[in-house]
Predicted model as a PDB file, atoms N, CA, C, CB and O in Angstrom, pLDDT in the B-factor column:
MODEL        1                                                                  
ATOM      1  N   UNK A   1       6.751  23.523  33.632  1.00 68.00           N  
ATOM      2  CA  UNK A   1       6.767  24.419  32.477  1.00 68.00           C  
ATOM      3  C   UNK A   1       7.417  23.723  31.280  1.00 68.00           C  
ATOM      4  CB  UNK A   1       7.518  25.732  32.815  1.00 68.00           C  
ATOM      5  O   UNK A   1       6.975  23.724  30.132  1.00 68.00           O  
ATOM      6  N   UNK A   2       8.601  23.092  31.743  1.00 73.00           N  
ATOM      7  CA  UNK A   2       9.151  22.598  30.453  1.00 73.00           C  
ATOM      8  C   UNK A   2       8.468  21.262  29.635  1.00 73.00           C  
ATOM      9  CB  UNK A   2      10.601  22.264  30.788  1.00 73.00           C  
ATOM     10  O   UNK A   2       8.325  21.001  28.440  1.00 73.00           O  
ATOM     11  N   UNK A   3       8.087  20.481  31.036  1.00 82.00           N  
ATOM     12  CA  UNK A   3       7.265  18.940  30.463  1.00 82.00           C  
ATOM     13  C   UNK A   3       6.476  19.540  29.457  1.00 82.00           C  
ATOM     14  CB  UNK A   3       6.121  17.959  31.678  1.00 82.00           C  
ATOM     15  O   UNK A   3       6.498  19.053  28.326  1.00 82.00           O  
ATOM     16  N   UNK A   4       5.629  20.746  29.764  1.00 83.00           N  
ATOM     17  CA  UNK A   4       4.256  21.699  29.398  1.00 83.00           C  
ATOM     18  C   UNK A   4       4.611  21.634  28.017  1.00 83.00           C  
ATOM     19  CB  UNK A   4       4.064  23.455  30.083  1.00 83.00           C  
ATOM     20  O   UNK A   4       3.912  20.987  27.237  1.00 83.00           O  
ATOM     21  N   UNK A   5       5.911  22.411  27.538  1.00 82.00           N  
ATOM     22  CA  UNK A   5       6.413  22.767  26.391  1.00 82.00           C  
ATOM     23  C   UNK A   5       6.460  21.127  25.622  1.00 82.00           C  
ATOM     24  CB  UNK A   5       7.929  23.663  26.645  1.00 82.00           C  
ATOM     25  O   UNK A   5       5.975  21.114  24.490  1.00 82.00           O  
ATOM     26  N   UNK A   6       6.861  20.123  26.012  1.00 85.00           N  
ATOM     27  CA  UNK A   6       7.646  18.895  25.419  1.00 85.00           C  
ATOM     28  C   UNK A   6       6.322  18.478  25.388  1.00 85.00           C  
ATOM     29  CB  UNK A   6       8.930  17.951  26.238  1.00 85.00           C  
ATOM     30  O   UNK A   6       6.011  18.373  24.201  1.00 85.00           O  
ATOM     31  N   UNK A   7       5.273  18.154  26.197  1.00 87.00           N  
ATOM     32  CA  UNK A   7       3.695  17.496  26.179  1.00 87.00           C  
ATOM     33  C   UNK A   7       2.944  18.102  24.309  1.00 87.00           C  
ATOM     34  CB  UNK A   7       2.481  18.506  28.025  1.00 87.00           C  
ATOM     35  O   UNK A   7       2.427  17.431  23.416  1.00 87.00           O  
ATOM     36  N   UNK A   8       3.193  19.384  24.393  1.00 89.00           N  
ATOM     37  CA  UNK A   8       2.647  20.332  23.359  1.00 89.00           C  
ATOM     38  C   UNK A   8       3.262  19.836  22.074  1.00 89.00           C  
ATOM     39  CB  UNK A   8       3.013  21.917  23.649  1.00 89.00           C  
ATOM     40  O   UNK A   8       2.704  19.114  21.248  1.00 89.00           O  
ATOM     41  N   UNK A   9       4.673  20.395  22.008  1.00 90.00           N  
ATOM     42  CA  UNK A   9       5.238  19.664  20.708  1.00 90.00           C  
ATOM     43  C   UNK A   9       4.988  17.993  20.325  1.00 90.00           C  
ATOM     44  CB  UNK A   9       6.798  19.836  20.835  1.00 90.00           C  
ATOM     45  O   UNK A   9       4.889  17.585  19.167  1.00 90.00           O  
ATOM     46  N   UNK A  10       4.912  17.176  21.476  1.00 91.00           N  
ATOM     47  CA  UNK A  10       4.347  15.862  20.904  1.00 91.00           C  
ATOM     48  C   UNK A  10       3.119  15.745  20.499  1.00 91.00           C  
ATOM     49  CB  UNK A  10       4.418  14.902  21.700  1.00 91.00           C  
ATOM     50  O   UNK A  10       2.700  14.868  19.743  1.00 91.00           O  
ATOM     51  N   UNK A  11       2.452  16.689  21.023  1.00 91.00           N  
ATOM     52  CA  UNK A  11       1.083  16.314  20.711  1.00 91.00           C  
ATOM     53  C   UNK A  11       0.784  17.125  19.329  1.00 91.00           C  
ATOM     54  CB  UNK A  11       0.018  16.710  21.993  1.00 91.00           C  
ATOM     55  O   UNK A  11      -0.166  16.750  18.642  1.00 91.00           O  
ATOM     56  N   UNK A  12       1.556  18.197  18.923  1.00 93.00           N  
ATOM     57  CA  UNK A  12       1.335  18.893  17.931  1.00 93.00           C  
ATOM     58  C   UNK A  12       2.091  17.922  16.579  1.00 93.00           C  
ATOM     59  CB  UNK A  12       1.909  20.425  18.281  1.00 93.00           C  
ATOM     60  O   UNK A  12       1.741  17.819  15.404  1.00 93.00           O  
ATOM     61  N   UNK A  13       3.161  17.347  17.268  1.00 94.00           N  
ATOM     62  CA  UNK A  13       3.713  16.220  16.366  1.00 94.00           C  
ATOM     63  C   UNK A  13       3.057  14.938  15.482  1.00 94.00           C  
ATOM     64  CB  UNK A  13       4.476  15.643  17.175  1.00 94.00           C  
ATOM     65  O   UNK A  13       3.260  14.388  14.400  1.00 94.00           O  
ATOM     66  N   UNK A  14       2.020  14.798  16.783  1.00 94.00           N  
ATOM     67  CA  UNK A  14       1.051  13.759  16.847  1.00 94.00           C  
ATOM     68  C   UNK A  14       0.102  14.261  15.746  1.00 94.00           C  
ATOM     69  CB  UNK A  14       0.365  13.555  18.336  1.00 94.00           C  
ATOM     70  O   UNK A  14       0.227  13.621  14.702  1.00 94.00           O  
ATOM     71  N   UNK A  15      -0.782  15.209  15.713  1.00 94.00           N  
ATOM     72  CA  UNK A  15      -1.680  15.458  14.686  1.00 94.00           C  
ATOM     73  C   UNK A  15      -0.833  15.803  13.474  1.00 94.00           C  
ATOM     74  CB  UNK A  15      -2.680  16.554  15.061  1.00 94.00           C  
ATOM     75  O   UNK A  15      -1.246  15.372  12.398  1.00 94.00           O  
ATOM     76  N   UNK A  16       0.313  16.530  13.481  1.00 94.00           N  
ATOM     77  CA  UNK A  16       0.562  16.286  12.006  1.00 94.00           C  
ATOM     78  C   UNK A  16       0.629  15.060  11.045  1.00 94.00           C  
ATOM     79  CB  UNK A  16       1.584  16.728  11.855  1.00 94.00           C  
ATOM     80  O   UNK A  16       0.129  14.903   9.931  1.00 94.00           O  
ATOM     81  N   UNK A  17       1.568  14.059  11.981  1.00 93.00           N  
ATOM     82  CA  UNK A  17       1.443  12.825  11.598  1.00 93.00           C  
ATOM     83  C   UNK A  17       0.423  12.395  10.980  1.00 93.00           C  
ATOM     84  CB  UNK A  17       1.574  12.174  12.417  1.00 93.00           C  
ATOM     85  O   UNK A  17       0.541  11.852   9.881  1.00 93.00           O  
ATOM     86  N   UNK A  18      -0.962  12.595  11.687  1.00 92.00           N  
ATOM     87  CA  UNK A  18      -2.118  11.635  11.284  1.00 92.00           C  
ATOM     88  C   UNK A  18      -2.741  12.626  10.667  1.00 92.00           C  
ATOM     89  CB  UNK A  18      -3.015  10.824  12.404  1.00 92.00           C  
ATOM     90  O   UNK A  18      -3.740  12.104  10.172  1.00 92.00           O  
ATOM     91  N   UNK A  19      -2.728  13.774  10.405  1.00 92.00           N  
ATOM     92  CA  UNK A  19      -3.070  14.426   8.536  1.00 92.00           C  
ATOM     93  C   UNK A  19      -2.372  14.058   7.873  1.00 92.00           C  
ATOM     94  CB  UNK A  19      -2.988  15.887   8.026  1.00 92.00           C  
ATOM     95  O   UNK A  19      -2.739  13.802   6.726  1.00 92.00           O  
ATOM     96  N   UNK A  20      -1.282  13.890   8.191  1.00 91.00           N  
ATOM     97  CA  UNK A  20       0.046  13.379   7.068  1.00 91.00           C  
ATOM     98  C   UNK A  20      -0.517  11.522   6.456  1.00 91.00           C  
ATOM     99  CB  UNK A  20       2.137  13.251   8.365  1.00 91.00           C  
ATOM    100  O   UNK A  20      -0.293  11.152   5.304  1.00 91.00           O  
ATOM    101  N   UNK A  21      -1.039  10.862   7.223  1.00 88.00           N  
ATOM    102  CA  UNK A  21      -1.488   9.643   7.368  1.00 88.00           C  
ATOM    103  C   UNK A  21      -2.766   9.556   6.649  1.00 88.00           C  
ATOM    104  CB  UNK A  21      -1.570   9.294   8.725  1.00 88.00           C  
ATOM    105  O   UNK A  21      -2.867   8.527   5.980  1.00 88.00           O  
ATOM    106  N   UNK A  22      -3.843  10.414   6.602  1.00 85.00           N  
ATOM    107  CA  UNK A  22      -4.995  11.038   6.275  1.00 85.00           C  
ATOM    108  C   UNK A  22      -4.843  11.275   4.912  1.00 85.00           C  
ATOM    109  CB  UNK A  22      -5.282  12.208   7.040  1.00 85.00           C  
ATOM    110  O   UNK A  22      -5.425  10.804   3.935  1.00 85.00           O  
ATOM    111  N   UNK A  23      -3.649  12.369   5.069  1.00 85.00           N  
ATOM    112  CA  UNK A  23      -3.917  12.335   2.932  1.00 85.00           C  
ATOM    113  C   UNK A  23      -2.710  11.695   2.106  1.00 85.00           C  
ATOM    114  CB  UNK A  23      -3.942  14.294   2.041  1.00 85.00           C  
ATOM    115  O   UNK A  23      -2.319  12.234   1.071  1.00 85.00           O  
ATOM    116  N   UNK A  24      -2.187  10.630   2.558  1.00 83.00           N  
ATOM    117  CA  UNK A  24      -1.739  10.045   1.802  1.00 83.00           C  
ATOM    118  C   UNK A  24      -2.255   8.332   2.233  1.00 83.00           C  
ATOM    119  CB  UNK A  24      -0.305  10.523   1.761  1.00 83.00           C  
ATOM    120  O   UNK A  24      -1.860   7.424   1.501  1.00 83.00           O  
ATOM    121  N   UNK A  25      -2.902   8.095   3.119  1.00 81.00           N  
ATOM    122  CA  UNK A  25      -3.303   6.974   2.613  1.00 81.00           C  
ATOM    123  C   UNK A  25      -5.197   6.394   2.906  1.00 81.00           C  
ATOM    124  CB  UNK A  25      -2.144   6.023   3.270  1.00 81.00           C  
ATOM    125  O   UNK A  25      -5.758   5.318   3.109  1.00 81.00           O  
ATOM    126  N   UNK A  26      -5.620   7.856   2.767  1.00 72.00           N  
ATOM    127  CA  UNK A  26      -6.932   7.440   2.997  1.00 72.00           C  
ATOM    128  C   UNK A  26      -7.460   6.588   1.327  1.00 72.00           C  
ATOM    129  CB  UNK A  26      -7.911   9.012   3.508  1.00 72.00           C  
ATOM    130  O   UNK A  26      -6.660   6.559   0.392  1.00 72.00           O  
ATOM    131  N   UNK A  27      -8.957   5.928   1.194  1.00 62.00           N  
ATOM    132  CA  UNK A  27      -9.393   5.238   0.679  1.00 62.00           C  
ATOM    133  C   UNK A  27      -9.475   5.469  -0.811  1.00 62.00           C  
ATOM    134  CB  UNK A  27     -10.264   5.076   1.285  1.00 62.00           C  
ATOM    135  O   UNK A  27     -10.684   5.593  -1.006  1.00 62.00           O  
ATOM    136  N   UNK A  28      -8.944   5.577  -1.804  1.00 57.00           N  
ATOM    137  CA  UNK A  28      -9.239   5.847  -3.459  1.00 57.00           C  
ATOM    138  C   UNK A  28     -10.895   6.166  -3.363  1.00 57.00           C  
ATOM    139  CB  UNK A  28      -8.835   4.215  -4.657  1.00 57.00           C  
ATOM    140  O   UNK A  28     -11.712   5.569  -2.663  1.00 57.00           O  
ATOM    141  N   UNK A  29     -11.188   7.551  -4.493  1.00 56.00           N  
ATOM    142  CA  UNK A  29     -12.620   7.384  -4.998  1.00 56.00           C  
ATOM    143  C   UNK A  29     -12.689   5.920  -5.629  1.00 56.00           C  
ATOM    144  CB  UNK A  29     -13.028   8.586  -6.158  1.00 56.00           C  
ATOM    145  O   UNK A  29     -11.933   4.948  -5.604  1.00 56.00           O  
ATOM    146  N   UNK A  30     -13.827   6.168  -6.157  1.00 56.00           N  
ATOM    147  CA  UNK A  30     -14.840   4.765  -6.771  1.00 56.00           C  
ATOM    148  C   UNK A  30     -13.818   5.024  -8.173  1.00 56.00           C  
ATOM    149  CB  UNK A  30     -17.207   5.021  -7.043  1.00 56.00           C  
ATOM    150  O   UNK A  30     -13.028   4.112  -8.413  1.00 56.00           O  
ATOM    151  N   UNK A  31     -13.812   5.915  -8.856  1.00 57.00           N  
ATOM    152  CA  UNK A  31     -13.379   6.285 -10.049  1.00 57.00           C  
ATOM    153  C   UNK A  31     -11.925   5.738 -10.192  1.00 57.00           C  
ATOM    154  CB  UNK A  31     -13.508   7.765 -10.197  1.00 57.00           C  
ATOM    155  O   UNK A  31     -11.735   4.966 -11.132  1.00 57.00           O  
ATOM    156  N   UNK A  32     -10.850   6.047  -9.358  1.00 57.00           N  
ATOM    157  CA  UNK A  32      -9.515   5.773  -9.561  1.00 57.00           C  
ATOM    158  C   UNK A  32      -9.367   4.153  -9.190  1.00 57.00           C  
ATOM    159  CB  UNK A  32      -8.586   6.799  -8.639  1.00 57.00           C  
ATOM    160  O   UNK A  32      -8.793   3.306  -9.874  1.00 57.00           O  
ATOM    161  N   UNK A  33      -9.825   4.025  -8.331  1.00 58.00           N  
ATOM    162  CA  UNK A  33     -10.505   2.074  -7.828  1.00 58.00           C  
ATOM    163  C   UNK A  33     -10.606   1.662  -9.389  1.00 58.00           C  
ATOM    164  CB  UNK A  33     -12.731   1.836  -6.746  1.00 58.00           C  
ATOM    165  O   UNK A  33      -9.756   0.924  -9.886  1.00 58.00           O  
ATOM    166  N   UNK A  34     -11.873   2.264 -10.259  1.00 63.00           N  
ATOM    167  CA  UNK A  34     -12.627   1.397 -11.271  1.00 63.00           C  
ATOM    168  C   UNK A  34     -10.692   1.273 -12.638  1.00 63.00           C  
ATOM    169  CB  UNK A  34     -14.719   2.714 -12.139  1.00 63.00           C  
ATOM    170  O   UNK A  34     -10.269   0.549 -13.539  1.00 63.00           O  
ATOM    171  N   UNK A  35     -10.376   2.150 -12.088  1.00 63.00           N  
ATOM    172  CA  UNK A  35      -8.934   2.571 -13.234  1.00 63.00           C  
ATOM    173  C   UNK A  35      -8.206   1.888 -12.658  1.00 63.00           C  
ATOM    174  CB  UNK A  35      -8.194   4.149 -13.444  1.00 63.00           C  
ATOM    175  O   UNK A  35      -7.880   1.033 -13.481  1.00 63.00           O  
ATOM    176  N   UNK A  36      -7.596   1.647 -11.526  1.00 72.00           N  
ATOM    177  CA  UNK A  36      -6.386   0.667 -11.045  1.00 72.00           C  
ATOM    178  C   UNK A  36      -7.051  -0.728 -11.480  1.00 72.00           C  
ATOM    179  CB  UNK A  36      -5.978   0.745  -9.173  1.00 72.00           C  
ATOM    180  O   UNK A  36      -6.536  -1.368 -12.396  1.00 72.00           O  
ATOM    181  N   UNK A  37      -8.154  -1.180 -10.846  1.00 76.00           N  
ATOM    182  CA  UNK A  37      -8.686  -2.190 -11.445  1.00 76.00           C  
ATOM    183  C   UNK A  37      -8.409  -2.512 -13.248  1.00 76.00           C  
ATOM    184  CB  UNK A  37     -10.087  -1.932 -11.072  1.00 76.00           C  
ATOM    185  O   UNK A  37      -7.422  -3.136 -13.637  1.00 76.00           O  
ATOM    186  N   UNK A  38      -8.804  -2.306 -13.597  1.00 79.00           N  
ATOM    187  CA  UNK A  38      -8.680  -2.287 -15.397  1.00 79.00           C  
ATOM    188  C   UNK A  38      -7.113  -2.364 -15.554  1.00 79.00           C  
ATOM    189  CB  UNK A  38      -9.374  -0.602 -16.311  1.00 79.00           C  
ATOM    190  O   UNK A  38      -6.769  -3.388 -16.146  1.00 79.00           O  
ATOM    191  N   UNK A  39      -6.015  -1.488 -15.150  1.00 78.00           N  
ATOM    192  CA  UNK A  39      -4.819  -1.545 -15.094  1.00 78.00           C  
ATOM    193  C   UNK A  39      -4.262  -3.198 -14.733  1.00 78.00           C  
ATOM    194  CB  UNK A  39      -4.483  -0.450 -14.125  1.00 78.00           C  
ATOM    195  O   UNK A  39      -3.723  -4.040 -15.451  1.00 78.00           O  
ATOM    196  N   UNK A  40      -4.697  -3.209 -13.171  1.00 78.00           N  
ATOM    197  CA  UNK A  40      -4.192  -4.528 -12.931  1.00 78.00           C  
ATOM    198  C   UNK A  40      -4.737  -5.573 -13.785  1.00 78.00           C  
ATOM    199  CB  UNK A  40      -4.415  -4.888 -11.606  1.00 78.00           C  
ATOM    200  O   UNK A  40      -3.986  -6.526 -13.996  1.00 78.00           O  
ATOM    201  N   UNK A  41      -6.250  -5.593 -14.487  1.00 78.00           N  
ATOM    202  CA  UNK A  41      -6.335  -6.559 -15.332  1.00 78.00           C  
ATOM    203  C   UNK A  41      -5.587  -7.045 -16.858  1.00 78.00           C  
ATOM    204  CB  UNK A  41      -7.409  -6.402 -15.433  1.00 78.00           C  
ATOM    205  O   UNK A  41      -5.497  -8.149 -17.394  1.00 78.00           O  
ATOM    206  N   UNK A  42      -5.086  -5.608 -17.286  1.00 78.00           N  
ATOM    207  CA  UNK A  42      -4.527  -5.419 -17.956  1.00 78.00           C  
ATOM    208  C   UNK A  42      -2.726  -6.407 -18.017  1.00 78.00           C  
ATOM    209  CB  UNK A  42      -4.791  -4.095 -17.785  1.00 78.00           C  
ATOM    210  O   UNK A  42      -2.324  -7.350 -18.698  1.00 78.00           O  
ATOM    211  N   UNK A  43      -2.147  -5.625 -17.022  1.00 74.00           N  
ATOM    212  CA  UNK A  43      -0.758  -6.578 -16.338  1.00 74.00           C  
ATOM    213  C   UNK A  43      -0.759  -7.725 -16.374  1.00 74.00           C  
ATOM    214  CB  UNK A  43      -0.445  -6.528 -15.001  1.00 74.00           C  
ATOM    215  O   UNK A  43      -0.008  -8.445 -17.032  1.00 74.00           O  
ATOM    216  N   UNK A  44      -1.758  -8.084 -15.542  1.00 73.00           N  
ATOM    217  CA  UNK A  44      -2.324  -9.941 -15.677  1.00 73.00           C  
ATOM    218  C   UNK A  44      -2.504 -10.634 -16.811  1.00 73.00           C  
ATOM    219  CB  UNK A  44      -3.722 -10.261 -15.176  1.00 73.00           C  
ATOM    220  O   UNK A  44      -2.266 -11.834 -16.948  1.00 73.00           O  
ATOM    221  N   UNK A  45      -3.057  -9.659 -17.897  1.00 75.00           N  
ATOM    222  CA  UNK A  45      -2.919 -10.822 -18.961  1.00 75.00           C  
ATOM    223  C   UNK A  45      -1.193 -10.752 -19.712  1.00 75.00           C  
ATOM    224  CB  UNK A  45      -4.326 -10.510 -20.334  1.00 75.00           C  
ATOM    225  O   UNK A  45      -0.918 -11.602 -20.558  1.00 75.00           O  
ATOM    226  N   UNK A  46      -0.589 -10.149 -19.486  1.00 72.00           N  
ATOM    227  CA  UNK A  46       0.613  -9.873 -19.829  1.00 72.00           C  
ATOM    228  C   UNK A  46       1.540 -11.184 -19.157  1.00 72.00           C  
ATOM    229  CB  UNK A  46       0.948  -8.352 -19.319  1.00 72.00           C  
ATOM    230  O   UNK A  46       2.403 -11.853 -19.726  1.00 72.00           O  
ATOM    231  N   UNK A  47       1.082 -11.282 -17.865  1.00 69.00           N  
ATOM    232  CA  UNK A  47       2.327 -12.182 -16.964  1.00 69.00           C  
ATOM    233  C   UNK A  47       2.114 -13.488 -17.805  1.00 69.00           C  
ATOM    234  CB  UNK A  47       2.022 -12.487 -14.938  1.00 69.00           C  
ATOM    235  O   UNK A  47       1.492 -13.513 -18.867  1.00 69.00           O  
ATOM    236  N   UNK A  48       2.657 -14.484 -17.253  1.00 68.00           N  
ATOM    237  CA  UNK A  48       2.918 -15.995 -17.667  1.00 68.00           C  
ATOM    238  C   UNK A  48       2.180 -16.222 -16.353  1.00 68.00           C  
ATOM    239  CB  UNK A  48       4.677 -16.710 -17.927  1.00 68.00           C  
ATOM    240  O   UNK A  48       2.261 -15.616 -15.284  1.00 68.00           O  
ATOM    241  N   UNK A  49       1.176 -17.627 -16.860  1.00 70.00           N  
ATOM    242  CA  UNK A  49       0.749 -17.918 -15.892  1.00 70.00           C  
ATOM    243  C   UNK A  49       1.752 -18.828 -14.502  1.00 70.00           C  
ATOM    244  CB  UNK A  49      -0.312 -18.503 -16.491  1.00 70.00           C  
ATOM    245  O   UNK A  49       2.333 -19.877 -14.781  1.00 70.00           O  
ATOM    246  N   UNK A  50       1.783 -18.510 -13.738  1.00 69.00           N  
ATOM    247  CA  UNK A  50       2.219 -19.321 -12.419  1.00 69.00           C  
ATOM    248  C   UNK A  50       1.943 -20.557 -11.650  1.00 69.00           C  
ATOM    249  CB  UNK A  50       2.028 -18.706 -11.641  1.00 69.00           C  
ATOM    250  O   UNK A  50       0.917 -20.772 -11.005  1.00 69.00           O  
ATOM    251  N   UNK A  51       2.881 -21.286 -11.772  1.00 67.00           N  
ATOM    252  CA  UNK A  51       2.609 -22.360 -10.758  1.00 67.00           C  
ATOM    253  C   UNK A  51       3.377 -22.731  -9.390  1.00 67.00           C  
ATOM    254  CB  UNK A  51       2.678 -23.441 -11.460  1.00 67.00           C  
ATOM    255  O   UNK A  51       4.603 -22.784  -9.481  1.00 67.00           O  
ATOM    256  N   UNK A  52       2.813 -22.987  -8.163  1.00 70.00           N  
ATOM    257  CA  UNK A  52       3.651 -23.121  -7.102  1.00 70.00           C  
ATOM    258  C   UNK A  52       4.700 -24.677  -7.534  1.00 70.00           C  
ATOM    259  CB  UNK A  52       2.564 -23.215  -5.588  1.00 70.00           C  
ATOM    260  O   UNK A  52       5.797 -24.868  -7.008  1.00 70.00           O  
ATOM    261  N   UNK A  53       4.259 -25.361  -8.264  1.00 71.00           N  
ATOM    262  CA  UNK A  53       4.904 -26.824  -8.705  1.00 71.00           C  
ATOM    263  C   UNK A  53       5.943 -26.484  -9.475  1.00 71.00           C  
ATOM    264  CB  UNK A  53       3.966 -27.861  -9.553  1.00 71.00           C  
ATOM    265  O   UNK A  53       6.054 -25.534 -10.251  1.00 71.00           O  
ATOM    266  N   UNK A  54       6.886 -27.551  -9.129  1.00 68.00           N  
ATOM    267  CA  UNK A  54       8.026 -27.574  -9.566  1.00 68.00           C  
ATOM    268  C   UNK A  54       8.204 -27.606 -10.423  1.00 68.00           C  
ATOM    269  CB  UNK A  54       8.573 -28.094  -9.333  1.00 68.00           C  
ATOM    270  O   UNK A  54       7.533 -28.630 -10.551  1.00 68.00           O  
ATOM    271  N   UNK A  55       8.703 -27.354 -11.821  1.00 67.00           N  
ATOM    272  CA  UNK A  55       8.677 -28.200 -13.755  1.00 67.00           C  
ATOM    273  C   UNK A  55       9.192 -29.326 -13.156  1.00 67.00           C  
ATOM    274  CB  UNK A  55       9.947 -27.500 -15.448  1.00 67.00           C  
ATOM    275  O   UNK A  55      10.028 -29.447 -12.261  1.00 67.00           O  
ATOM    276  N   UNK A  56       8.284 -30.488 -14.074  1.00 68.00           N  
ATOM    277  CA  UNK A  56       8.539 -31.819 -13.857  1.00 68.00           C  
ATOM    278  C   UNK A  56      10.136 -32.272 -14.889  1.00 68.00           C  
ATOM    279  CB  UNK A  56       6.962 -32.685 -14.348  1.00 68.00           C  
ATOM    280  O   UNK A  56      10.581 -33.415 -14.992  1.00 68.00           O  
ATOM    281  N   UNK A  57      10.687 -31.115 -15.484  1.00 71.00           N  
ATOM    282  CA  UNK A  57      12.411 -31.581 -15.905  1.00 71.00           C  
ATOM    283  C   UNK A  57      13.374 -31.380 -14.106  1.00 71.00           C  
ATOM    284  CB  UNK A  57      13.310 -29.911 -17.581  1.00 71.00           C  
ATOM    285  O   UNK A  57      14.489 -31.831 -13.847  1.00 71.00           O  
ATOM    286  N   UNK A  58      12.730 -30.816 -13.446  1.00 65.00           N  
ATOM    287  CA  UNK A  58      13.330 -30.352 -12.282  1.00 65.00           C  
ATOM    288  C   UNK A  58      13.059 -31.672 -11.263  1.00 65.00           C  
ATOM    289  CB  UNK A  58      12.647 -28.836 -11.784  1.00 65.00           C  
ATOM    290  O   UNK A  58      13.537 -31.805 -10.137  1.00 65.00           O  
ATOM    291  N   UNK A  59      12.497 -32.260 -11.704  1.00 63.00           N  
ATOM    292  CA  UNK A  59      12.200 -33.451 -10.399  1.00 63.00           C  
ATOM    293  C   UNK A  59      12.181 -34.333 -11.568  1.00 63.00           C  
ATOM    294  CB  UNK A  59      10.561 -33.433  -9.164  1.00 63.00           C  
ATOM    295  O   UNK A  59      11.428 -35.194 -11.113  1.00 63.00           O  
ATOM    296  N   UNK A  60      12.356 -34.579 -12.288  1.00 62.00           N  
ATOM    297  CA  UNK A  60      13.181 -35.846 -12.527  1.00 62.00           C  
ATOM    298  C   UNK A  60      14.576 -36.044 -12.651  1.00 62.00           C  
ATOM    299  CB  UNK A  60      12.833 -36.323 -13.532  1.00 62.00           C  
ATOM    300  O   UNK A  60      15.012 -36.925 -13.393  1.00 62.00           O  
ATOM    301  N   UNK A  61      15.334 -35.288 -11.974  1.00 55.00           N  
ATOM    302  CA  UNK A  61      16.908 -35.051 -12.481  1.00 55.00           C  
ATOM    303  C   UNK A  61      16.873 -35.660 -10.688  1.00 55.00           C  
ATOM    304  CB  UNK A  61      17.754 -32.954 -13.184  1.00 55.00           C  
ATOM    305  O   UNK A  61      17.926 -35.826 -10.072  1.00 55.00           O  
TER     306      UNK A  61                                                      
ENDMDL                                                                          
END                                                                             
């Protein structure tokens, strides 16, 4: 009887979770995609471009 009770609440635990999982991280429409896109292009031209290389004042010291 009691496992019965503890089996139930996990499993009722269990599906909340994965609605909980469901609407917060299912797939963006096409629409909010096409807007984050444009955003991040946006940012990007803002940054300084990057290099994994060292500045060459840093390796000649």
């Amino acid at each position: 009887m009691e496992n019965d009770i503890t089996n139930n609440q996990d499993l009722e635990f269990e599906q909340m979770m994965e609605q909980r999982i469901r609407d917060n991280f299912t797939a963006p429409a096409k629409d909010s995609a096409l807007i984050s896109d444009e955003r991040l292009n946006e940012m990007s031209k803002r940054l300084p471009s990057w290099s994994l290389e060292p500045p060459y004042s840093f390796l000649a010291k």
